[in-house]
MIDO-136502 format. One record per residue: x, y, z of N, C-alpha, C in turn; residue in one letter; residue number from 1. Coordinates in nm, 3 decimals. Last residue first. Layout:
# MIDO-136502
+---------+---------+---------+---------+---------+---------+---------+---------+---------+----+-----+
|     n.u |     n.v |     n.w |    ca.u |    ca.v |    ca.w |     c.u |     c.v |     c.w | aa |   i |
+---------+---------+---------+---------+---------+---------+---------+---------+---------+----+-----+
|       X |       Y |       Z |       X |       Y |       Z |       X |       Y |       Z |  a | NUM |
...
+---------+---------+---------+---------+---------+---------+---------+---------+---------+----+-----+
# end
This chain:
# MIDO-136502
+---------+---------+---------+---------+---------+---------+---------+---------+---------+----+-----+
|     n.u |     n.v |     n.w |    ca.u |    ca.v |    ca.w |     c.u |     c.v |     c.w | aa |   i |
+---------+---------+---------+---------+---------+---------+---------+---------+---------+----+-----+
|   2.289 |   0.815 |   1.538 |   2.315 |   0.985 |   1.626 |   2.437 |   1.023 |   1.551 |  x | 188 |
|   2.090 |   0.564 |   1.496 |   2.236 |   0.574 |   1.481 |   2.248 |   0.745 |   1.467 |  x | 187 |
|   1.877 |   0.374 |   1.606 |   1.908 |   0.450 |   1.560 |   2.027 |   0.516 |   1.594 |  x | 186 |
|   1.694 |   0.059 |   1.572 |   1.816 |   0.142 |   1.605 |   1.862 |   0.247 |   1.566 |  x | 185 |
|   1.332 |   0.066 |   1.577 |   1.434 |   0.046 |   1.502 |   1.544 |   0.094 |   1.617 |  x | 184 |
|   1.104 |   0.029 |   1.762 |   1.244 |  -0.067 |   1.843 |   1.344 |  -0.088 |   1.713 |  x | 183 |
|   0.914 |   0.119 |   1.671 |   0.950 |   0.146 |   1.803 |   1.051 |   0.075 |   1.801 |  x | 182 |
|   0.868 |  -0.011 |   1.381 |   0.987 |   0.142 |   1.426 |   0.983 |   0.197 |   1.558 |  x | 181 |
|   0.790 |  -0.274 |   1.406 |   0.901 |  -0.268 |   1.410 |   0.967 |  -0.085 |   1.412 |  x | 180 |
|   0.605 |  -0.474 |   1.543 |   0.555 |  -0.356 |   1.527 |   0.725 |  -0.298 |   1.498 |  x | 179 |
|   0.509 |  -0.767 |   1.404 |   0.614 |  -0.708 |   1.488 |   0.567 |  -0.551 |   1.466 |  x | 178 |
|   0.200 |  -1.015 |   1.323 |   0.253 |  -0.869 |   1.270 |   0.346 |  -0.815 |   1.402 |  x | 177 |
|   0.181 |  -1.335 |   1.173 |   0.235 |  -1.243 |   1.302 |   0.289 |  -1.119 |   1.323 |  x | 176 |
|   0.146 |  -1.452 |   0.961 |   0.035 |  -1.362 |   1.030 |   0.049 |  -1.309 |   1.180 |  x | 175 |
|   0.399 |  -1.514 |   0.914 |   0.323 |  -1.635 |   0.901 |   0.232 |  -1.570 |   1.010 |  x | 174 |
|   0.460 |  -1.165 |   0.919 |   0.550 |  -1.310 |   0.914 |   0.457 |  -1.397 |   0.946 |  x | 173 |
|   0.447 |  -0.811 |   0.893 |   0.379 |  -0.931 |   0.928 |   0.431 |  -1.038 |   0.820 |  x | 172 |
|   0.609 |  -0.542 |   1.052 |   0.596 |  -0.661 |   0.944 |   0.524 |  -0.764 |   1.022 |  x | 171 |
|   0.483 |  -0.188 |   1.009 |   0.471 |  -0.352 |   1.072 |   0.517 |  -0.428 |   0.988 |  x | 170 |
|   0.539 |   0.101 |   1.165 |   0.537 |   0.010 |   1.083 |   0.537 |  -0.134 |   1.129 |  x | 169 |
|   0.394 |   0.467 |   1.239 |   0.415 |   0.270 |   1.299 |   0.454 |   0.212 |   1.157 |  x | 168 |
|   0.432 |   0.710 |   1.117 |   0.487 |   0.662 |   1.293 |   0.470 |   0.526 |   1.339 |  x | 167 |
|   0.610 |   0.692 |   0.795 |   0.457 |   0.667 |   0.928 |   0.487 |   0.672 |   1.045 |  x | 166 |
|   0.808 |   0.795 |   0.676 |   0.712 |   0.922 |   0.698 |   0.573 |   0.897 |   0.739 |  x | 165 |
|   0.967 |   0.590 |   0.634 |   0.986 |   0.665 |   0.675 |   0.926 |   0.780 |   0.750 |  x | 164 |
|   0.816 |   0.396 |   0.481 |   0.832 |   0.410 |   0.608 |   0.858 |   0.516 |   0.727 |  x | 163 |
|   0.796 |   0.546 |   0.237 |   0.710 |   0.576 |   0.290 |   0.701 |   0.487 |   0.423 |  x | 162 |
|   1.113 |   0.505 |   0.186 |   1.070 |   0.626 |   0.205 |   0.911 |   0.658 |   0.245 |  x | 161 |
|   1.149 |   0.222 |   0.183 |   1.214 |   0.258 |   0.285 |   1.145 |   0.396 |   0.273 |  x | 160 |
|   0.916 |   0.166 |  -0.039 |   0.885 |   0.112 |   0.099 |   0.979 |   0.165 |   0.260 |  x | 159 |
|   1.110 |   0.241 |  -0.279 |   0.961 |   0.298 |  -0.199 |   0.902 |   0.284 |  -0.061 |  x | 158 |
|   1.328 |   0.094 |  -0.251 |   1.310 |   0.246 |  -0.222 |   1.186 |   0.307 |  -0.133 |  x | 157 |
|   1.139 |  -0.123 |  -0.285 |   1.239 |  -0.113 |  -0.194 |   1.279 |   0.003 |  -0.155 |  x | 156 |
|   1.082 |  -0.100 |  -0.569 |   0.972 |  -0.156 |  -0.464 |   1.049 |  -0.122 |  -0.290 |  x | 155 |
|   1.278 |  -0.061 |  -0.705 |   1.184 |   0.058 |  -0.681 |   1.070 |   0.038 |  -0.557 |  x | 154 |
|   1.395 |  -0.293 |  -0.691 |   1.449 |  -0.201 |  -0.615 |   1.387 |  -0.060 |  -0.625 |  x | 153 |
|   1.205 |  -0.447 |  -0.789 |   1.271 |  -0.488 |  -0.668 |   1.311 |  -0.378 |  -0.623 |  x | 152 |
|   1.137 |  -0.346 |  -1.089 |   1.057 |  -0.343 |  -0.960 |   1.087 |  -0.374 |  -0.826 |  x | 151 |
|   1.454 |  -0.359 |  -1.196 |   1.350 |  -0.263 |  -1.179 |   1.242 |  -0.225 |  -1.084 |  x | 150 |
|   1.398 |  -0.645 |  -1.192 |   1.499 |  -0.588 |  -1.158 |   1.471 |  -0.425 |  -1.099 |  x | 149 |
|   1.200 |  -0.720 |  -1.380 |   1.234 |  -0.755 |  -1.229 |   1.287 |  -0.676 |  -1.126 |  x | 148 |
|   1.326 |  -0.627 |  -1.581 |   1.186 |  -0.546 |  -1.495 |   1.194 |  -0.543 |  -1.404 |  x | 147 |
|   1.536 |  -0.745 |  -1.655 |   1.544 |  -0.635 |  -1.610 |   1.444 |  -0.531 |  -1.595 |  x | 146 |
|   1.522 |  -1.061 |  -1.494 |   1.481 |  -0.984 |  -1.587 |   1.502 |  -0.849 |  -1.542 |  x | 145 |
|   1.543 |  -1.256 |  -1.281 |   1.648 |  -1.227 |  -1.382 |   1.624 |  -1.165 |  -1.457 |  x | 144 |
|   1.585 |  -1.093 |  -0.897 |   1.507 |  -1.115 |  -1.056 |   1.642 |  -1.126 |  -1.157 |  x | 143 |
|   1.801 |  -1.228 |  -0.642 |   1.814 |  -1.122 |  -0.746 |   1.700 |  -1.202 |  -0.909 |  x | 142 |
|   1.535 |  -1.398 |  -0.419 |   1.656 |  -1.378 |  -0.490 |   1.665 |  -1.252 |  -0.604 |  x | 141 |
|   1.426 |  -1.214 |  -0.170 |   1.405 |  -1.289 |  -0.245 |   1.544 |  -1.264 |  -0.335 |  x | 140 |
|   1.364 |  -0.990 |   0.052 |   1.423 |  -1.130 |   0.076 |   1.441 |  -1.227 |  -0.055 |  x | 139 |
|   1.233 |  -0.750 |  -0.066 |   1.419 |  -0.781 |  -0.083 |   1.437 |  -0.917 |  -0.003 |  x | 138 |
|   0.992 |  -0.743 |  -0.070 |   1.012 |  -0.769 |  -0.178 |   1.181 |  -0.827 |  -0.149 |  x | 137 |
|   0.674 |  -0.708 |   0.131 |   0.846 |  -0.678 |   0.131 |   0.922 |  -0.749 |   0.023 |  x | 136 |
|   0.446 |  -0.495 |   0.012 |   0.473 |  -0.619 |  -0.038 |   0.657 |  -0.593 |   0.003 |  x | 135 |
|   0.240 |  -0.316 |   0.162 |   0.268 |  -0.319 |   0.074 |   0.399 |  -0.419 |   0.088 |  x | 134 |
|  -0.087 |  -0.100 |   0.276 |  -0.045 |  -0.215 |   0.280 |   0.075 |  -0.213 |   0.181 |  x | 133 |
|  -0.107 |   0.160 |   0.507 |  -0.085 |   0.134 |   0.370 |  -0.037 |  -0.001 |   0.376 |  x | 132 |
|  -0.341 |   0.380 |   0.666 |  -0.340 |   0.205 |   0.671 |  -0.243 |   0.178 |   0.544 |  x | 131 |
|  -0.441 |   0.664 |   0.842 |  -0.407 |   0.583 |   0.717 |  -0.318 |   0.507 |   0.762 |  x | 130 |
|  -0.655 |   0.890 |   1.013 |  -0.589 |   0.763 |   1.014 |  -0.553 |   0.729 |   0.855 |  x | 129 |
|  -0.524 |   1.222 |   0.885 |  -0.591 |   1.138 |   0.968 |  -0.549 |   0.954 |   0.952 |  x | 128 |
|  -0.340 |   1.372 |   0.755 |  -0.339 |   1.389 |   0.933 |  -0.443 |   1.251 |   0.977 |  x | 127 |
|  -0.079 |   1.364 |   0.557 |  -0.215 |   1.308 |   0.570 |  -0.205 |   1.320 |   0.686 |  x | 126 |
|   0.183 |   1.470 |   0.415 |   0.089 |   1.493 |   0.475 |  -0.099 |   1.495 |   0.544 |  x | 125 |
|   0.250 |   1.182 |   0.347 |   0.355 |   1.268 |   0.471 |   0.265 |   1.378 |   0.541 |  x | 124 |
|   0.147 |   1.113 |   0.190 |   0.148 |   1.010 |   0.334 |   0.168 |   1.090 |   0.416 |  x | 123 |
|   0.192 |   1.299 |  -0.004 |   0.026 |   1.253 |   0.035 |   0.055 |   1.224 |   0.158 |  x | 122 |
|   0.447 |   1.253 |  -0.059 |   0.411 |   1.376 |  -0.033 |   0.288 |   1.364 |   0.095 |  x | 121 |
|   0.450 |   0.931 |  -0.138 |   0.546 |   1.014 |  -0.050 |   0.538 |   1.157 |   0.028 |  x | 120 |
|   0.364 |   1.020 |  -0.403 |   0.282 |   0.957 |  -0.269 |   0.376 |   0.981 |  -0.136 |  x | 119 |
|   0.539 |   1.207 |  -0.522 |   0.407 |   1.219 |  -0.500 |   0.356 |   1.174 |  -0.365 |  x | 118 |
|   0.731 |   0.994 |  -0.545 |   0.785 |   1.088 |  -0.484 |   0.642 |   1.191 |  -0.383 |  x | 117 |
|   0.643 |   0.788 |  -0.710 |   0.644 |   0.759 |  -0.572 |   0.709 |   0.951 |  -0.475 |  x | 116 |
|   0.610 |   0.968 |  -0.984 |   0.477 |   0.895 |  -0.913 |   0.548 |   0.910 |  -0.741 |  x | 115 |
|   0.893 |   1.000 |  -0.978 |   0.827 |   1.089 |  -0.983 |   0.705 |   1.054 |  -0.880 |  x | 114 |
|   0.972 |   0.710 |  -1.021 |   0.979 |   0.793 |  -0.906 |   0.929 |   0.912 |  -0.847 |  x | 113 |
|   0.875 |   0.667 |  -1.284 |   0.755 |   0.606 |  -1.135 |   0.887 |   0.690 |  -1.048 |  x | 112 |
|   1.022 |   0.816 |  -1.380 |   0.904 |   0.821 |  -1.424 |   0.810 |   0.803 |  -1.264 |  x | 111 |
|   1.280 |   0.744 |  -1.344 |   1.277 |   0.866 |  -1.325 |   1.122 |   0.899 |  -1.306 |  x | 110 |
|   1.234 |   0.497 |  -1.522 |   1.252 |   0.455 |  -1.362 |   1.270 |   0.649 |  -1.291 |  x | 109 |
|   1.178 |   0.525 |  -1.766 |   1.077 |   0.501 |  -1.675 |   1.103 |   0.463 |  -1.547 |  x | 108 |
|   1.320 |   0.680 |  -1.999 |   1.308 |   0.752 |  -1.863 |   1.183 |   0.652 |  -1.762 |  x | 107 |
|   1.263 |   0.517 |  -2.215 |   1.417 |   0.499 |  -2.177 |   1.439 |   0.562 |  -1.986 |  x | 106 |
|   0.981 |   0.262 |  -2.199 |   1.039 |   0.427 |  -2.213 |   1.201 |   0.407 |  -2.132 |  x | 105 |
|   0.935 |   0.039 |  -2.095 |   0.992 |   0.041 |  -2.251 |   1.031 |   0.235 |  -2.263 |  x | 104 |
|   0.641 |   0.155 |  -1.887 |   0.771 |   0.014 |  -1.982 |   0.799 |   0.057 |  -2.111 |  x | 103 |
|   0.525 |   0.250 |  -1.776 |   0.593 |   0.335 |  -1.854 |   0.730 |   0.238 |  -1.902 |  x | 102 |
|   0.287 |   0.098 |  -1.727 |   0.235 |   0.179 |  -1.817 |   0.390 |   0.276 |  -1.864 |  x | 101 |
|   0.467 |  -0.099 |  -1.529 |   0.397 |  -0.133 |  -1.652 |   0.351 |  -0.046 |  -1.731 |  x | 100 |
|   0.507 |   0.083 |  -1.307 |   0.610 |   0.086 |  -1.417 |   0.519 |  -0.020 |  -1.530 |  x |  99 |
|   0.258 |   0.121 |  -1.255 |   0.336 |   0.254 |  -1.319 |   0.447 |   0.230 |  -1.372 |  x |  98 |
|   0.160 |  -0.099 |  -1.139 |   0.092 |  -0.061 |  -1.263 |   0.167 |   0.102 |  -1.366 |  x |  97 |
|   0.330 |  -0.123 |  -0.987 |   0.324 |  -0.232 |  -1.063 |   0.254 |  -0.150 |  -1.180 |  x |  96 |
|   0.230 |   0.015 |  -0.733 |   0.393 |   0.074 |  -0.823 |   0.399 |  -0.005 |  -0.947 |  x |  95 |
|  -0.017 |  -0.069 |  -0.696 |   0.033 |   0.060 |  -0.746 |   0.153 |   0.072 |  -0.811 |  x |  94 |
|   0.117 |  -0.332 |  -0.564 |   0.032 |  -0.322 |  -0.694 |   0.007 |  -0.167 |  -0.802 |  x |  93 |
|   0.259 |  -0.211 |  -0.366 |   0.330 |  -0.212 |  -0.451 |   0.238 |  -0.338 |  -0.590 |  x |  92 |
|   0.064 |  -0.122 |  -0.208 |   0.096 |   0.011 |  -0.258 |   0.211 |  -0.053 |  -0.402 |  x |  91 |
|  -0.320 |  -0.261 |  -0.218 |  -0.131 |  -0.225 |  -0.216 |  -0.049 |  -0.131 |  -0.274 |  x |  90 |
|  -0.476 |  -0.101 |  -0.011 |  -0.441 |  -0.256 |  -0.036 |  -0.393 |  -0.238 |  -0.194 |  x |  89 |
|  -0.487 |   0.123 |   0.272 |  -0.437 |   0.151 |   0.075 |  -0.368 |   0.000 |   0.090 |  x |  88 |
|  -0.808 |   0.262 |   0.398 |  -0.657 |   0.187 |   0.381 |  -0.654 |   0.131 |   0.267 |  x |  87 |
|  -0.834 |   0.531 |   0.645 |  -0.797 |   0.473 |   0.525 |  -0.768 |   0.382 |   0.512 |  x |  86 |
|  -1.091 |   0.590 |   0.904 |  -0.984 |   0.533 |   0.833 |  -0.951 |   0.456 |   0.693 |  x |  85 |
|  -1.302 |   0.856 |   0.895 |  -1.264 |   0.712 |   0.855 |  -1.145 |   0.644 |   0.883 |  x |  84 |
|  -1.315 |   1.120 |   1.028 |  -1.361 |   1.013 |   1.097 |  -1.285 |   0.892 |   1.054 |  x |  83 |
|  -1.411 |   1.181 |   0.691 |  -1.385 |   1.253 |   0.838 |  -1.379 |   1.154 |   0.936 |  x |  82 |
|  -1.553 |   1.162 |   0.428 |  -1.434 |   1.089 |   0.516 |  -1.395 |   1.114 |   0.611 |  x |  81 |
|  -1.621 |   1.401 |   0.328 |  -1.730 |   1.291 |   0.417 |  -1.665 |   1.169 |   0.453 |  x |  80 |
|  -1.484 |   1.634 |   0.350 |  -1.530 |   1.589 |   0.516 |  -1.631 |   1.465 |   0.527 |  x |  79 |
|  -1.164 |   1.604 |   0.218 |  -1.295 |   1.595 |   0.230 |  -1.358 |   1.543 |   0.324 |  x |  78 |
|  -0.844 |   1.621 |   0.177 |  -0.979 |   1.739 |   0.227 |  -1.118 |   1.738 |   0.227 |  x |  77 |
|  -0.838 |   1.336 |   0.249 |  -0.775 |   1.434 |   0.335 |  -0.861 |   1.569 |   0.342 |  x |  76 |
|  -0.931 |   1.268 |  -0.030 |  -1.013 |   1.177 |   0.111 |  -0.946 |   1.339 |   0.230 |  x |  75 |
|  -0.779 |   1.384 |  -0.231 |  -0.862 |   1.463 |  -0.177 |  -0.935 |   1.388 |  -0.047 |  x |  74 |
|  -0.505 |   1.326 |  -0.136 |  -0.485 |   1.433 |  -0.105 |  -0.680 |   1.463 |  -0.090 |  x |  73 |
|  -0.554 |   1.033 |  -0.182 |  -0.534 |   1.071 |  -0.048 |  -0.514 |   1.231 |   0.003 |  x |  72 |
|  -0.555 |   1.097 |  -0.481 |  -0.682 |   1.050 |  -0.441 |  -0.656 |   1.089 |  -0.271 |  x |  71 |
|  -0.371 |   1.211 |  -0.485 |  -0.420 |   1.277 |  -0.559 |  -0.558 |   1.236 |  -0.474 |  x |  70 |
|  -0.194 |   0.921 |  -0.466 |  -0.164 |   1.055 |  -0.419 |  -0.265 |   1.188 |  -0.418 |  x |  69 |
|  -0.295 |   0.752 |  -0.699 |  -0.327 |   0.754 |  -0.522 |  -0.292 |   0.850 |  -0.462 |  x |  68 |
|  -0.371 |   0.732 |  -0.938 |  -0.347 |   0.850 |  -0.888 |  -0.397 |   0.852 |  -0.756 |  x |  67 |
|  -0.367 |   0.382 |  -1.039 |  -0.248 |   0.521 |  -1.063 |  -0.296 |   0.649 |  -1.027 |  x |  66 |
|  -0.613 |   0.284 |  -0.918 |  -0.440 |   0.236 |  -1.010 |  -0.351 |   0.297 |  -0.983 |  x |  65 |
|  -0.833 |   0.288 |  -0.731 |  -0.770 |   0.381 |  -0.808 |  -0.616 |   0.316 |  -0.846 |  x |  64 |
|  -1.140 |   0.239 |  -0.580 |  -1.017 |   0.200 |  -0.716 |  -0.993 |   0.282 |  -0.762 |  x |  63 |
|  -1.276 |   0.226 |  -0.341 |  -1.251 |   0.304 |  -0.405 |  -1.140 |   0.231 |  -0.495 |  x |  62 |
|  -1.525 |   0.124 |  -0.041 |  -1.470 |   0.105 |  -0.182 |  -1.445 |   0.204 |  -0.306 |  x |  61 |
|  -1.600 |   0.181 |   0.261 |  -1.625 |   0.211 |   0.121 |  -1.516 |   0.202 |   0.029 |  x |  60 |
|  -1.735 |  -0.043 |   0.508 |  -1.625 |  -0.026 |   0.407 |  -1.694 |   0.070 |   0.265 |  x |  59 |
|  -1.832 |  -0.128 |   0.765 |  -1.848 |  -0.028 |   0.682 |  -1.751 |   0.047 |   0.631 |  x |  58 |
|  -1.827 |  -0.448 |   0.848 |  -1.762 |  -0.367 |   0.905 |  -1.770 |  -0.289 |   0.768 |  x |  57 |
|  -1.870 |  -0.722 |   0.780 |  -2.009 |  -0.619 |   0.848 |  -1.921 |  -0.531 |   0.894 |  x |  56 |
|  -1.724 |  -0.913 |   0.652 |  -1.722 |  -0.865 |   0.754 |  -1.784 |  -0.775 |   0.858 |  x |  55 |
|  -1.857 |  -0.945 |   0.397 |  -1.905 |  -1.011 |   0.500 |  -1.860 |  -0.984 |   0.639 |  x |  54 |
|  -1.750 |  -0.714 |   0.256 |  -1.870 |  -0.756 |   0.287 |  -1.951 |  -0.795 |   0.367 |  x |  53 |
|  -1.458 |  -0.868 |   0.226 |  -1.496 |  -0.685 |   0.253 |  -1.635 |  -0.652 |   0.353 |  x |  52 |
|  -1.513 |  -1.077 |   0.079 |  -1.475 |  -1.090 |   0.244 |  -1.523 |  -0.960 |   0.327 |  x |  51 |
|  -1.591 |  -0.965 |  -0.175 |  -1.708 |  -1.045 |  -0.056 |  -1.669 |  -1.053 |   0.061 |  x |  50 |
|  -1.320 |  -0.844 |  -0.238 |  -1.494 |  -0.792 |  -0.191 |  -1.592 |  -0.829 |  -0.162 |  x |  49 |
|  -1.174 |  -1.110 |  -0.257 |  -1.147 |  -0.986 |  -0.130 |  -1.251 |  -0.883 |  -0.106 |  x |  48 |
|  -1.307 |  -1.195 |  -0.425 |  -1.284 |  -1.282 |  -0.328 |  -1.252 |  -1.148 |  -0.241 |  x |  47 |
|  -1.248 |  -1.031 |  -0.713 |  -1.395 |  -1.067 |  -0.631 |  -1.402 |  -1.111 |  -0.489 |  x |  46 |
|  -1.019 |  -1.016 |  -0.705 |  -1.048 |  -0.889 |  -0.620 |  -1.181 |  -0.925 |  -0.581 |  x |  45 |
|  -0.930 |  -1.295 |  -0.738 |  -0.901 |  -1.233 |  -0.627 |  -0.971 |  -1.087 |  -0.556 |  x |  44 |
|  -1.085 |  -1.333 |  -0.992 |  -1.165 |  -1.406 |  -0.915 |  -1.096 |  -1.344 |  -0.763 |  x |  43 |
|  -0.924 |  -1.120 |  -1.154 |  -1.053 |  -1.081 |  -1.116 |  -1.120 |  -1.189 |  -0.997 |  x |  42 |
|  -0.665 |  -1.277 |  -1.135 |  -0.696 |  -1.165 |  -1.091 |  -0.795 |  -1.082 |  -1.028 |  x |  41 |
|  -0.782 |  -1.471 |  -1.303 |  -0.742 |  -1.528 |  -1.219 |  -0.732 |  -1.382 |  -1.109 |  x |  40 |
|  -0.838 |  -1.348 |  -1.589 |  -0.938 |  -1.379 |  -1.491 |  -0.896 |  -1.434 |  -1.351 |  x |  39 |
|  -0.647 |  -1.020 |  -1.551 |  -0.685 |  -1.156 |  -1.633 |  -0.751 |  -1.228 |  -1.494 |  x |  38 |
|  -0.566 |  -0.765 |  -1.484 |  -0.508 |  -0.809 |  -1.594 |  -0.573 |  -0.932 |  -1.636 |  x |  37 |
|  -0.681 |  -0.557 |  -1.356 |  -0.773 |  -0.653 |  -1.335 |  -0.700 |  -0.716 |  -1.502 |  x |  36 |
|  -0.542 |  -0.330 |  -1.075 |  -0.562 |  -0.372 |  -1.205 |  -0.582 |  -0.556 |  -1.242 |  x |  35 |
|  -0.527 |  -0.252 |  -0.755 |  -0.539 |  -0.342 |  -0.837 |  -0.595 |  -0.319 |  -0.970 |  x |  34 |
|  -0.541 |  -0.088 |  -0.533 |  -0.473 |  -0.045 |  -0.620 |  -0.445 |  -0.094 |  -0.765 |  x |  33 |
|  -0.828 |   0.018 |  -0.328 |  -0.807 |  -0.082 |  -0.377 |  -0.692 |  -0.031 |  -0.539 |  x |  32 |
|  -0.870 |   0.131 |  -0.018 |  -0.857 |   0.188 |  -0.128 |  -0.777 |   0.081 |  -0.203 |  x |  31 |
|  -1.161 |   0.188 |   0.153 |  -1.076 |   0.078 |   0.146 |  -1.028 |   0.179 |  -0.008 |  x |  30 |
|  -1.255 |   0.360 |   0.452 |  -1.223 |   0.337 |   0.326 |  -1.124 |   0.276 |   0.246 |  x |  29 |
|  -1.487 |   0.290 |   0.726 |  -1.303 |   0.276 |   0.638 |  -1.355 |   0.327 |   0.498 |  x |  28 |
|  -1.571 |   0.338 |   1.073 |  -1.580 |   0.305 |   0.930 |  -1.459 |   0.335 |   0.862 |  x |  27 |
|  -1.487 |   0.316 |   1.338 |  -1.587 |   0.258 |   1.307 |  -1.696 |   0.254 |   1.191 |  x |  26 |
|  -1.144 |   0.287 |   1.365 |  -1.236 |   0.311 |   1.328 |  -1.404 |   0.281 |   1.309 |  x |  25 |
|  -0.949 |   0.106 |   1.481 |  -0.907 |   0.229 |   1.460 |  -1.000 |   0.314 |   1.486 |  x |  24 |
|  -1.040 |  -0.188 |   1.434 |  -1.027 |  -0.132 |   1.555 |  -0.993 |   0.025 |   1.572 |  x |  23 |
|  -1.033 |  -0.155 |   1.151 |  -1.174 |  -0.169 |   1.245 |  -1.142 |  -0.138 |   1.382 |  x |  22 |
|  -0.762 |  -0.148 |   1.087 |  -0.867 |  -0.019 |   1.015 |  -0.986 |  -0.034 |   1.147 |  x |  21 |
|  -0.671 |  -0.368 |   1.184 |  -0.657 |  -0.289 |   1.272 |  -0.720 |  -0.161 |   1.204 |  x |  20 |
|  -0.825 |  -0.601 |   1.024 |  -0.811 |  -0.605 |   1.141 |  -0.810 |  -0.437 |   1.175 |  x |  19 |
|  -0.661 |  -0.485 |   0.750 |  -0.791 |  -0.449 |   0.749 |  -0.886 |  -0.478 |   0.949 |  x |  18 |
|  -0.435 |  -0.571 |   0.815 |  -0.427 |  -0.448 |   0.818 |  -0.551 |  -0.407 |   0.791 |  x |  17 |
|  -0.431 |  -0.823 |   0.844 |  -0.410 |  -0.769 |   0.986 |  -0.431 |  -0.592 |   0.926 |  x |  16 |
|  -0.494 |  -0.930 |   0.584 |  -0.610 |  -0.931 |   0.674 |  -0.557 |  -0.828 |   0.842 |  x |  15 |
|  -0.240 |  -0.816 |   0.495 |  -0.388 |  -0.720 |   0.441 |  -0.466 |  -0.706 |   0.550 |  x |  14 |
|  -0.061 |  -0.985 |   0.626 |  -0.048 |  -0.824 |   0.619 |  -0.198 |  -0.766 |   0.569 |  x |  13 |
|  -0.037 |  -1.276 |   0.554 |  -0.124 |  -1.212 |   0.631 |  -0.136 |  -1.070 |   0.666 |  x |  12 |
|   0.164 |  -1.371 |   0.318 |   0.202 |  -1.331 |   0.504 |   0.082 |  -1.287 |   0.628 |  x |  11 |
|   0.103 |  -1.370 |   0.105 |   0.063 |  -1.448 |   0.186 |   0.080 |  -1.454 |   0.309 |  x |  10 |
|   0.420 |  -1.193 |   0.036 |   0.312 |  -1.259 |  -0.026 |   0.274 |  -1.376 |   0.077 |  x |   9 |
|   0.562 |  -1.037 |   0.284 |   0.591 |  -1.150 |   0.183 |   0.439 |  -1.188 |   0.151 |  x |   8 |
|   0.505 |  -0.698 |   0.464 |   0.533 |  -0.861 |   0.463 |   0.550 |  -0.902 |   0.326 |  x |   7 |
|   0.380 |  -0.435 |   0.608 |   0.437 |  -0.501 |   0.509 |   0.420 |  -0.644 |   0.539 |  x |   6 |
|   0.224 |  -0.137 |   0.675 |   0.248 |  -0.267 |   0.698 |   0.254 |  -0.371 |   0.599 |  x |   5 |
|   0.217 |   0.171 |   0.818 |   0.278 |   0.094 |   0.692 |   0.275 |  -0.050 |   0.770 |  x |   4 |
|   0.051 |   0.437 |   0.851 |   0.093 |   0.322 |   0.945 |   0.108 |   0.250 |   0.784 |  x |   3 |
|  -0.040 |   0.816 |   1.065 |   0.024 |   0.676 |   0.893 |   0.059 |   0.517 |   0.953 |  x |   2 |
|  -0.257 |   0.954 |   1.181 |  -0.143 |   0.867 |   1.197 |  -0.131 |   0.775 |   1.076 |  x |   1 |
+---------+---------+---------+---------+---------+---------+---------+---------+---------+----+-----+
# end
């Protein structure tokens, strides 16, 4: 079962989504999407791998930037993950690092779609538990840059198409996670 859970920076989405890995499971794999641009960065991923830690809940640790698809294709065929549950802390730190590596190319929004099209694949066909964390981005005002710009609405795509293809999604709001695709509307 796929499960997407979103929210706004600081919303509490990780910790609820590392929460419900443990109840899922009685081990994980954490899959960490983060690039380690500068020290303020590094003191976060340090901080989130001691929490990891201290939770006494049997986490294995994996970094991967850019070939999460690839990576969920092999956790999927491999049996010493069997059992685990996944979970992917963030998907739109992932998307961050693909359009940063294809900045400035005239094709880089064809580029990371490609990428997201991929993961999109992975989610869709992953049978066992997976956890994807990732950042609701469209409440905020229009970016004035045309990265910004760029990442808002790739971030947004992305998030409507790998909703699409979990059977739960969540938003989580001042750490109050709604379980929201039982009770989307759907239009016949």
């Amino acid at each position: 079962m796929a499960v997407l859970v979103t929210g706004g920076a600081r919303s509490g989405k990780s910790s609820f989504a590392e929460k419900l890995a443990m109840q899922r499971s009685k081990q994980g794999v954490y899959i960490a999407t983060s690039h380690i641009y500068d020290e303020e960065m590094r003191e976060r991923v340090e901080l989130h791998q001691q929490m990891r830690l201290q939770s006494g809940y049997p986490w294995e640790t994996r970094e991967e930037p850019y070939a999460l698809g690839a990576c969920l294709e092999l956790l999927h065929e491999s049996s010493e993950s069997e059992g685990a549950v996944v979970l992917v802390d963030c998907l739109t730190l992932w998307l961050t690092n693909w359009l940063l590596h294809y900045e400035g190319m005239s094709d880089a929004v064809q580029l990371v779609t490609k990428q997201i099209d991929e993961l999109v694949e992975a989610v869709s066909s992953y049978s066992g538990q997976l956890i994807l964390v990732t950042n609701e981005v469209g409440d905020g005002i229009v970016p004035e840059y045309p990265l910004g710009r760029q990442f808002r609405d790739l971030a947004g795509r992305m998030n409507q198409r790998v909703a699409e293809v979990c059977q739960q999604v969540f938003l989580v709001t001042v750490g109050i996670p709604i379980e929201l695709k039982s009770r989307a509307y759907v239009i016949e």
